[in-house]
C-alpha positions in Angstrom: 47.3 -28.0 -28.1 45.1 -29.3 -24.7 46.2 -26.5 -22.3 44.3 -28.4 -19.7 47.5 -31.0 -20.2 50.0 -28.1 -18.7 47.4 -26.6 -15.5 46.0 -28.8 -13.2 42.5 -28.9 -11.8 43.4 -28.1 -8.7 44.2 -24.4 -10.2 41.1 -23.9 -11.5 37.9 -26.4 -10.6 37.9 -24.6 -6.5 37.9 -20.8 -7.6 35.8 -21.6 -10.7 33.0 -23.1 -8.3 34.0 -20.6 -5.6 33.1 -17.6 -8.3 30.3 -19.9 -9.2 28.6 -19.7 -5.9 29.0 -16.3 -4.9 26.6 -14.6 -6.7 23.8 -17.5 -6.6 24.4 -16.8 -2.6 23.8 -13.1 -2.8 21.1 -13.1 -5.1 18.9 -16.2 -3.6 20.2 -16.2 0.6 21.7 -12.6 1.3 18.6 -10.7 -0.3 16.9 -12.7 2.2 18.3 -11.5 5.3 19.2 -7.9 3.7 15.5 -7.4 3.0 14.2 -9.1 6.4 16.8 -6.3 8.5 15.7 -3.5 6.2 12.0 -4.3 7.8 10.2 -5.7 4.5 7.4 -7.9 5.0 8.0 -11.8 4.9 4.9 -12.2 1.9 6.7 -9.6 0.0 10.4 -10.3 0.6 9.5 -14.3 0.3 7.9 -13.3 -3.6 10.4 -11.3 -4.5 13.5 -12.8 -3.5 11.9 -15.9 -5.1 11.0 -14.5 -8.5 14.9 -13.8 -8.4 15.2 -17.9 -9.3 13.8 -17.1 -12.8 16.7 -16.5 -14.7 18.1 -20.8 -13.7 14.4 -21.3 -14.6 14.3 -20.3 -18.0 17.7 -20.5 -19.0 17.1 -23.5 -21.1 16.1 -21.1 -23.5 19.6 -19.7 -24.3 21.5 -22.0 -23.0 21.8 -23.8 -26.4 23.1 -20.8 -27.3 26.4 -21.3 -25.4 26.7 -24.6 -27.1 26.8 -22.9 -30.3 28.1 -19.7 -30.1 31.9 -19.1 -28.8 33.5 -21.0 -26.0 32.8 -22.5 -23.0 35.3 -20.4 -21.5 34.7 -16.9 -23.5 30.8 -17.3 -21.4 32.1 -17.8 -17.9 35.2 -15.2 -18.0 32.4 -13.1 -19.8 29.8 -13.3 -17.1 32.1 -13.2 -14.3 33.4 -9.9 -15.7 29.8 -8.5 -16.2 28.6 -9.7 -12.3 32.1 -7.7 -10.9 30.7 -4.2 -12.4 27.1 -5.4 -11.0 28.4 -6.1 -7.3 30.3 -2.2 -7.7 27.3 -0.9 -9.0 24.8 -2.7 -6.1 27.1 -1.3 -3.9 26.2 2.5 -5.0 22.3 1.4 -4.9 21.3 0.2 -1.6 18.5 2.7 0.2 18.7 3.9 3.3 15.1 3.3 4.9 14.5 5.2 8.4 14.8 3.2 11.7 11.1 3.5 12.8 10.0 2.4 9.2 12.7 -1.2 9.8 11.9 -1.5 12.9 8.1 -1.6 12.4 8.7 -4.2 9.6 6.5 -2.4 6.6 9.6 -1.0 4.5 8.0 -1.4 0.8 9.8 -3.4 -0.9 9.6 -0.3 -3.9 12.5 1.2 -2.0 14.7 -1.4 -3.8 14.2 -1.1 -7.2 17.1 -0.7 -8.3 18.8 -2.6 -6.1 16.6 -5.9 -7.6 17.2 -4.5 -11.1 20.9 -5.3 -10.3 20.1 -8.2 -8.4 18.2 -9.7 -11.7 21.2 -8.7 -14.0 23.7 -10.7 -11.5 21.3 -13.2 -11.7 20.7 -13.7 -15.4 24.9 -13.3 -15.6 24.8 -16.1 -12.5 22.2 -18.2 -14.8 24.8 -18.2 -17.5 27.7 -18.4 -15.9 26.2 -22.1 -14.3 25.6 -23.1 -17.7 29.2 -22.3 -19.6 30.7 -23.2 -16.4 29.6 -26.7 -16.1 29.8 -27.4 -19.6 33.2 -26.1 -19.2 34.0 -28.6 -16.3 32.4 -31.7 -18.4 34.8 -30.8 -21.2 37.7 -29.8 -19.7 38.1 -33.1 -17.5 38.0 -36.9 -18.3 35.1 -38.7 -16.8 37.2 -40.5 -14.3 38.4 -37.0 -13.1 34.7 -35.1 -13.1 33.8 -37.9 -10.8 37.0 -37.2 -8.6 36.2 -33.8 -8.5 32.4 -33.3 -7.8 33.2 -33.3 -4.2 35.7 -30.7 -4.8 33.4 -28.5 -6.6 30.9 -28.9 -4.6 33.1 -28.2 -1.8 34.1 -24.8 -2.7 30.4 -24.0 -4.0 29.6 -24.5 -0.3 32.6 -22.3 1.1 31.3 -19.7 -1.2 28.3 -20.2 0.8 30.0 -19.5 4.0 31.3 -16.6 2.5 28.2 -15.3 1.6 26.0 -16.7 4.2 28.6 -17.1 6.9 31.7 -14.5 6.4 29.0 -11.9 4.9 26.7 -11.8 7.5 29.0 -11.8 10.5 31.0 -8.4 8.3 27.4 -6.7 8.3 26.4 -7.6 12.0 29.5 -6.5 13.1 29.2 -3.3 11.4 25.7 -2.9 12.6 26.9 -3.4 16.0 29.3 -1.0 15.8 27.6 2.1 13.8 23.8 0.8 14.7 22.7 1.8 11.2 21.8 -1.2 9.1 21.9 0.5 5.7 25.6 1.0 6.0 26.3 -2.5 7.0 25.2 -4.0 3.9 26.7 -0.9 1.9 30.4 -2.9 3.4 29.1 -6.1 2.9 28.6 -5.5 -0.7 31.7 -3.6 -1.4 34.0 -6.7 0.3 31.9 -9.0 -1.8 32.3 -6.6 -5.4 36.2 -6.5 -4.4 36.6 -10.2 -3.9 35.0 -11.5 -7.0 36.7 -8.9 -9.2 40.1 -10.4 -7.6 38.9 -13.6 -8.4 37.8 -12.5 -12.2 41.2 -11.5 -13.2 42.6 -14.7 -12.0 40.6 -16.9 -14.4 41.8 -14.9 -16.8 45.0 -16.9 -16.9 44.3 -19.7 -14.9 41.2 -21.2 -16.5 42.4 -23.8 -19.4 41.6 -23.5 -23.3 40.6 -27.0 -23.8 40.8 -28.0 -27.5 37.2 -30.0 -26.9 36.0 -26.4 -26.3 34.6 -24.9 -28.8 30.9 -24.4 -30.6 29.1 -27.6 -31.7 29.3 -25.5 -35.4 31.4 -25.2 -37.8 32.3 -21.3 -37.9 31.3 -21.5 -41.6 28.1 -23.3 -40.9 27.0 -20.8 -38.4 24.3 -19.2 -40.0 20.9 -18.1 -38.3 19.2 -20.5 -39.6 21.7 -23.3 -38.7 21.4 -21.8 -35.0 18.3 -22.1 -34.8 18.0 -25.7 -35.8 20.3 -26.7 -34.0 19.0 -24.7 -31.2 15.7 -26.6 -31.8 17.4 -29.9 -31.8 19.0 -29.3 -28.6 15.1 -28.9 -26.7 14.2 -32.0 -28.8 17.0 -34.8 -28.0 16.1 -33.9 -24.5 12.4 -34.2 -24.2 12.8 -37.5 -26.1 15.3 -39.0 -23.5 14.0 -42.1 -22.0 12.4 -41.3 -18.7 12.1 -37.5 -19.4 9.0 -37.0 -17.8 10.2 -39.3 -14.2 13.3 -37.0 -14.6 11.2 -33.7 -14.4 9.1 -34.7 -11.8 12.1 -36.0 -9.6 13.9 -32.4 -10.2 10.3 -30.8 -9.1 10.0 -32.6 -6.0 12.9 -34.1 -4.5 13.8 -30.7 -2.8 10.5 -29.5 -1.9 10.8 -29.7 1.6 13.9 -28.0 1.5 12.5 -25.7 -1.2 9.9 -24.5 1.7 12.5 -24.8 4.6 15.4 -22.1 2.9 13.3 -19.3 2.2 11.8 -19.3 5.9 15.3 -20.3 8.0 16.6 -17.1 8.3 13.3 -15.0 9.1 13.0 -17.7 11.7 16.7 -17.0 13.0 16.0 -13.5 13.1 12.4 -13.0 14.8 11.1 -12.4 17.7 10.1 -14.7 20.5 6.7 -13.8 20.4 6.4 -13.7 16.8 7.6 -17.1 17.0 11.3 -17.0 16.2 15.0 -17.6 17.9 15.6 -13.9 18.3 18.9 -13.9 16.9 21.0 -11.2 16.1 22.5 -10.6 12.2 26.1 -11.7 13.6 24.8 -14.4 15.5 22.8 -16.0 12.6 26.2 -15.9 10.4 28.2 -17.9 12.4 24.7 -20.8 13.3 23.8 -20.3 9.8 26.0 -19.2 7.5 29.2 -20.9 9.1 28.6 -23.5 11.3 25.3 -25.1 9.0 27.3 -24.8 6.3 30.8 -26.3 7.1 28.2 -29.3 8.2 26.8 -28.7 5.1 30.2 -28.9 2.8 30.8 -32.1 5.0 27.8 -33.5 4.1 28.6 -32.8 0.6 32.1 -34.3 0.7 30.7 -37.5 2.3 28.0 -37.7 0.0 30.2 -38.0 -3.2 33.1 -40.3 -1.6 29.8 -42.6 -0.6 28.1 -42.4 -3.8 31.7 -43.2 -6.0 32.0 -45.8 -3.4 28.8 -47.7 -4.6 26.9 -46.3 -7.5 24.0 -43.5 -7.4 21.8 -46.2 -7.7 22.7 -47.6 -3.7 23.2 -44.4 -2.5 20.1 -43.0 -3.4 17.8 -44.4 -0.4 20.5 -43.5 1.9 21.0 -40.0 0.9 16.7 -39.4 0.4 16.3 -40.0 3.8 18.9 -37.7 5.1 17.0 -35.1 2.8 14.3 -35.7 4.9 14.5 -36.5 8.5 17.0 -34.2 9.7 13.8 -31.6 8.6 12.8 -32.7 12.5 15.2 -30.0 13.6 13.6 -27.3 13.0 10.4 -28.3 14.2 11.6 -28.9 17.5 13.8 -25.1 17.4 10.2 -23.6 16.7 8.6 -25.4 19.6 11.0 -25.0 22.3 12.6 -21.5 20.9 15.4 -22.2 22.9 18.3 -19.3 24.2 21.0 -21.6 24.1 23.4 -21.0 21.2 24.9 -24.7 21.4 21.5 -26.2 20.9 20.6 -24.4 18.0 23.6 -24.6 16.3 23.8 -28.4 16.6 19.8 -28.4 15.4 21.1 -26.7 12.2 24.3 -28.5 12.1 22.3 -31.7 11.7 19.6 -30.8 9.0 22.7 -29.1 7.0 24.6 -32.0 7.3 21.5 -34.5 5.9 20.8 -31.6 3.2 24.5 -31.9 1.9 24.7 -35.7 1.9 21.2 -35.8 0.2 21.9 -33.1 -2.6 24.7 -35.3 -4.2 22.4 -37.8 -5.4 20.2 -35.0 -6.5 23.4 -33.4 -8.6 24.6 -36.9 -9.6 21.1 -37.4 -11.6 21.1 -34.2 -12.8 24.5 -35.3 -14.4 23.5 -38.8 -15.3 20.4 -37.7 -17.3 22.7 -35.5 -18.9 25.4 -37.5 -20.7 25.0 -37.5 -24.4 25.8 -35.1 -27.3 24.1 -32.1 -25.9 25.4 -32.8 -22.2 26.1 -28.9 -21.4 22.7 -27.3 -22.6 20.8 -30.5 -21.1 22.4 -30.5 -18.1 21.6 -26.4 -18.0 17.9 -27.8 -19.0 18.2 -29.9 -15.6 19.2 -27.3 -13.6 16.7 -25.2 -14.7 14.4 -27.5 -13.3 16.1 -27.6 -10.0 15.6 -23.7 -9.9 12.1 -24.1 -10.6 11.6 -26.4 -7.8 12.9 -24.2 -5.5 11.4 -20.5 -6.8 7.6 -21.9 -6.8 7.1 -23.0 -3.0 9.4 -20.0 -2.5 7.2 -17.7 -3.5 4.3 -18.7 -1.3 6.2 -20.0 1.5 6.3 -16.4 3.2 2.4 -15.6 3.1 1.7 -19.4 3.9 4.5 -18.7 7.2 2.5 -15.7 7.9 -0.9 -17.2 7.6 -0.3 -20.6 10.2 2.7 -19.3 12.2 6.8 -21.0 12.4 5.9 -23.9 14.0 3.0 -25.3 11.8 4.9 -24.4 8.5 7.9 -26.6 9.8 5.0 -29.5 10.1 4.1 -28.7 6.6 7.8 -29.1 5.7 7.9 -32.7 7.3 4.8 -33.3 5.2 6.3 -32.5 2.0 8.6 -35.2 2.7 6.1 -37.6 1.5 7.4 -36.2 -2.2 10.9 -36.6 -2.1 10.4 -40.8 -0.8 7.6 -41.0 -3.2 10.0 -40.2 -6.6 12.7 -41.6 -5.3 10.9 -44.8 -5.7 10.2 -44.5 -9.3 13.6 -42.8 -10.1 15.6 -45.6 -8.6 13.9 -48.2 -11.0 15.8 -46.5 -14.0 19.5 -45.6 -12.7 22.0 -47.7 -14.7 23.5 -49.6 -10.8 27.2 -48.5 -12.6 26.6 -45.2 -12.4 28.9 -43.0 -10.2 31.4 -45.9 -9.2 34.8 -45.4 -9.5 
């Protein structure tokens, strides 16, 4: 029997992309500010909070794996179980640096290695979490439905984002307000966040649906090792030999490369000091710009994008939605320059590049998904998204020491510069999109 014929998406797709979020959020964004109030270096926080991307990077090497071992839903109520005992145990691990060592800024980032050895478990369960849980949503939903639905997913990935960016933040600058001791701010912060997600765990384990479509692409008595690993091979192979592979790859490199630059350097910027270059913010303040105001503009952007796109196919979207990618990049050119005090300005600076990142990611995801359909759609479309983690861990990685080498305001030029990329494969990517794609 198709349980998914008894609970309704509506029970299931929010908190499954909710849960889906949270953890890609903490890893990727709240190491970022932790690391930058704990006083490590930009070069060093930039590289390491980057090398975190690695496990969506290389997960296309197990993610066949979840094709053809158990379920689709056995993976994802796995992993989320294994991330809740990784959030209780980060909350145990976070060091407690002196003041004059933060303040100063040259807290080595060795104090936290066992806080990043924690951070890469969540992130490898994260990795494979996004991979059953997407496979789990193509499966579980009719076409007609995913397409109804990607806004609602992505809307609740983006309100875990205000959780984590937004709700997160404002808990640990509240705290630091309160106790002036940073350590123990993000101590709370992780215990609300290891509480929450264990709440949300135990819920899937009754709401999430056991499609009948859900199960391993082998026969239980076919599933030898050798028959996994030829089928494991297979998988790489039908999706190298797409049409238009290699225009695929290089659209999922360099679409979001300005972006890819501009994320890893936002909330340093937020953060530092007037003369260094920066808005001077405090860790409350940047929650509700960043993490709550950008991203409800964000989500809206988001929503937009997909009621647009299922309006007129990915194929007339496209333009519309690269150039919102790009322009709104302006924004924080002109924050660097003027460095203004006035809370209104800056949030409506970030408000506007949020808002054109959200409406230009859905054609990004809608690719991702159309270069996916065919027999192997949940490993390839893991494959894709590997790519799309790639694309944003390699200019991550250098995008601190390059900050630190020209200063805030020329690296925002460079951002506008690496717009050239995303018009430039847009060009070529548009030639191949079937125009039906996306419409209702």
């Amino acid at each position: 029997m198709n349980h998914t014929k008894n609970i309704s998406p509506w029970a299931w797709v929010p908190t499954l992309y909710f849960a889906q979020g949270i953890p890609y959020f903490i890893v990727n964004n709240i190491s970022v500010m932790m690391f930058t109030k704990m006083g490590v270096p930009n070069g060093e926080m930039a590289l390491f909070t980057s090398l975190l991307y690695l496990p969506w990077t290389i997960k296309p090497f197990w993610s066949p794996f979840v094709d053809i071992i158990k379920t689709k839903r056995w993976w994802t109520l796995s992993m989320q179980i294994l991330m809740s005992v990784a959030f209780i145990l980060l909350t145990l691990s976070i060091p407690r640096p002196d003041e004059a060592t933060m303040a100063a800024g040259t807290t080595p980032i060795s104090m936290f290695s066992i806080t990043l050895m924690l951070f890469i478990i969540t992130a490898f369960a994260s990795a494979t979490h996004d991979i059953a849980a997407d496979g789990f949503y193509m499966l579980a939903l009719k076409q007609s439905d995913q397409a109804a639905f990607v806004g609602i997913r992505s809307t609740f990935y983006r309100l875990a984002s205000i959780f984590g960016q937004g709700v997160l933040v404002a808990i640990a600058g509240a705290i630091e307000l309160r106790t002036e001791n940073i350590p123990l701010s993000w101590t709370i912060t992780m215990l609300v966040t290891a509480v929450l997600f264990s709440l949300v765990t135990f819920y899937h384990l009754f709401a999430v649906p056991k499609p009948t479509s859900d199960k391993s692409t082998l026969a239980a008595d076919a599933a030898t090792a050798g028959a996994i690993f030829r089928e494991f091979g297979r998988t790489f192979a039908t999706y190298f030999t797409k049409p238009g592979a290699l225009l695929a790859i290089v659209f999922m490199l360099l679409y979001r490369l300005p972006e890819a630059f501009l994320i890893k350097m936002c909330m340093p910027f937020l953060v530092a000091s007037k003369e260094s270059g920066g808005l001077e913010l405090s860790t409350a303040e940047v929650g509700i710009v960043y993490g709550t105001i950008g991203v409800i503009f964000l989500t809206l952007g988001g929503i937009l994008g997909g009621l647009f796109a299922s309006r007129i196919g990915l194929k007339k979207s496209i333009w519309w939605m690269a150039g919102c990618m790009t322009l709104p990049c302006l924004t924080f050119v002109y924050l660097a320059i003027v460095q203004p005090d006035n809370l209104f300005a800056i949030s409506t600076a970030i408000a506007i590049e949020q808002f054109g990142y959200g409406f230009g990611f859905t054609a990004y995801m809608l690719y991702m998904m159309y270069f996916s359909e065919g027999e192997f759609k949940t490993s390839h479309y893991a494959i894709c998204t590997a790519f799309m983690a790639l694309s944003m861990m390699i200019p991550g990685m250098f995008a601190g020491y390059i900050q630190e080498a020209i200063g805030y305001t020329d690296f925002f030029w460079l951002v506008m510069i690496c717009c050239f990329a995303t018009i430039i494969v847009t060009i070529f990517a548009d030639r191949r999109i079937d125009p039906q794609y996306g419409k209702k």
